[in-house]
C-alpha positions in Angstrom: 45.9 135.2 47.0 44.4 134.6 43.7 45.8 131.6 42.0 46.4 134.3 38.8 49.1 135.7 41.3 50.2 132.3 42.6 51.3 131.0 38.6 52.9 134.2 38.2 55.2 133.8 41.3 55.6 129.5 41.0 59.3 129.2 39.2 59.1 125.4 40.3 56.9 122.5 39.6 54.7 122.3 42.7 54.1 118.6 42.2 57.9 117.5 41.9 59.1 119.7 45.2 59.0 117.7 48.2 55.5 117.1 49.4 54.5 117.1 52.9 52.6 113.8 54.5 49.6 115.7 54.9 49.5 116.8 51.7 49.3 113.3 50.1 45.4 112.0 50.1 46.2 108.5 48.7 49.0 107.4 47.1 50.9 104.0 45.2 54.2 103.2 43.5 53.4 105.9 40.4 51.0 108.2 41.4 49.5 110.2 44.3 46.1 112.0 44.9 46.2 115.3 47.1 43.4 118.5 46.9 43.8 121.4 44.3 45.5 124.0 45.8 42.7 126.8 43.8 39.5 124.4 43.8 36.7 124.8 41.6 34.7 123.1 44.8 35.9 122.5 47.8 36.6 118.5 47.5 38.0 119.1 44.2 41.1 116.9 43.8 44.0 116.0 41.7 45.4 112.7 40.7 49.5 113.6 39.4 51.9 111.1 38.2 55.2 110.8 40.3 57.0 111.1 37.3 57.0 114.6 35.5 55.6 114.2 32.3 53.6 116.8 30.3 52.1 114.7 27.5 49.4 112.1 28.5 50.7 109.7 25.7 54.0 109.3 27.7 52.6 107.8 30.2 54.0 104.3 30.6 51.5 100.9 31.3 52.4 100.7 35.2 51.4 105.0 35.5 48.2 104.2 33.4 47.3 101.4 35.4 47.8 103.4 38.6 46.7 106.5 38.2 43.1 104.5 36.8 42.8 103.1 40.4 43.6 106.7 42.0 40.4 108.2 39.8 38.3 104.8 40.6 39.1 105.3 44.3 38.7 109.4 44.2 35.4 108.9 42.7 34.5 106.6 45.0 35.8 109.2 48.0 33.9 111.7 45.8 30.7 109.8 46.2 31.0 108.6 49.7 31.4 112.9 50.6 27.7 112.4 49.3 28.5 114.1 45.5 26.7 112.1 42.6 28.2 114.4 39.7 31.6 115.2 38.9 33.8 115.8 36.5 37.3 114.1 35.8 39.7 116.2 33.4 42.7 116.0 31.9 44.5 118.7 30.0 47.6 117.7 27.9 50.5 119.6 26.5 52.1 122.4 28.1 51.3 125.9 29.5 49.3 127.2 26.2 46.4 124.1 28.0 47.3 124.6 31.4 48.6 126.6 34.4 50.8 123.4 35.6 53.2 121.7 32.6 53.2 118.6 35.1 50.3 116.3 34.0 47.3 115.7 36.2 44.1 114.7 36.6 41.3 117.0 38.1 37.9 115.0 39.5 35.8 117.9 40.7 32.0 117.4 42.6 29.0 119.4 41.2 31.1 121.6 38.9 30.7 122.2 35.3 34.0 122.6 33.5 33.8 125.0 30.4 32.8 128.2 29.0 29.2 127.3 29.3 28.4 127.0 32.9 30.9 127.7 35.2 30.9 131.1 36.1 35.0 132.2 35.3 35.5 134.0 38.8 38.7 134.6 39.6 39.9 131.0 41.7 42.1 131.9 44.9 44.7 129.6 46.8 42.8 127.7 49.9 43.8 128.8 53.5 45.9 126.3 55.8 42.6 125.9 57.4 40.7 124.9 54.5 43.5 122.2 53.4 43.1 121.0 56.8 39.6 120.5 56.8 39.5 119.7 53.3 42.6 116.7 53.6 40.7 115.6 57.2 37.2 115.3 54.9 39.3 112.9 52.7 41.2 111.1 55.0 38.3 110.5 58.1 36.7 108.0 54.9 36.7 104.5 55.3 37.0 103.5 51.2 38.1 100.2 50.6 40.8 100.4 47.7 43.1 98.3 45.7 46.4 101.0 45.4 
């Protein structure tokens, strides 16, 4: 399925429903880190406050603090997967900037976000098997962290 298709059909905030253990990457009291459902590149992941918030300025101290470690520890997942590039983005306000109103973070390896060098092909939703082997990358790493 394209992911064009998926945002058409999605009526409910996919990171507020009930997530499943295996699902979860990392997590701490605020904020949890879990693989993009539509990567731009296969380890691309996302860092998403527990609370749903849209605007990056409502973020509160204790969210800021730990969504910072989440990024600090994805990059260091990132670069331990043997990436040295990656991008980390953020896109604020709601759908107009965004297919998800729910804020998050994106850090994705090797990819160039923008009009200029990514290549715009259509993205399509990851098979069980690939958040399997993509979740198992992520998890079979032995990153000390500070969550």
């Amino acid at each position: 399925m394209l992911y064009s298709e998926f945002i058409k059909i999605n009526t409910e905030c996919p990171f507020c429903e009930p997530k499943k253990i295996e699902e979860v990457i990392k997590e701490n009291d605020h904020a949890f880190m879990t693989y993009s459902i539509a990567p731009y590149h296969k380890h691309h992941v996302l860092i998403i406050p527990h609370r749903h918030t849209e605007i990056f300025d409502d973020l509160n101290k204790e969210e800021t603090i730990a969504i910072d470690k989440l990024l600090k520890v994805g990059v260091k997942m990132i670069r331990a997967l043997g990436y040295n590039d990656y991008t980390i983005l953020v896109r604020n306000g709601g759908k107009n900037n965004k297919s998800i109103e729910h804020l998050h973070y994106h850090i994705v390896p090797n990819v160039t976000i923008g009009d200029l060098e990514h290549d715009n092909s259509q993205r399509r939703i990851m098979s069980k098997e690939e958040i399997f082997k993509t979740i198992k990358d992520f998890k079979d790493l032995k990153i000390e962290d500070e969550l």
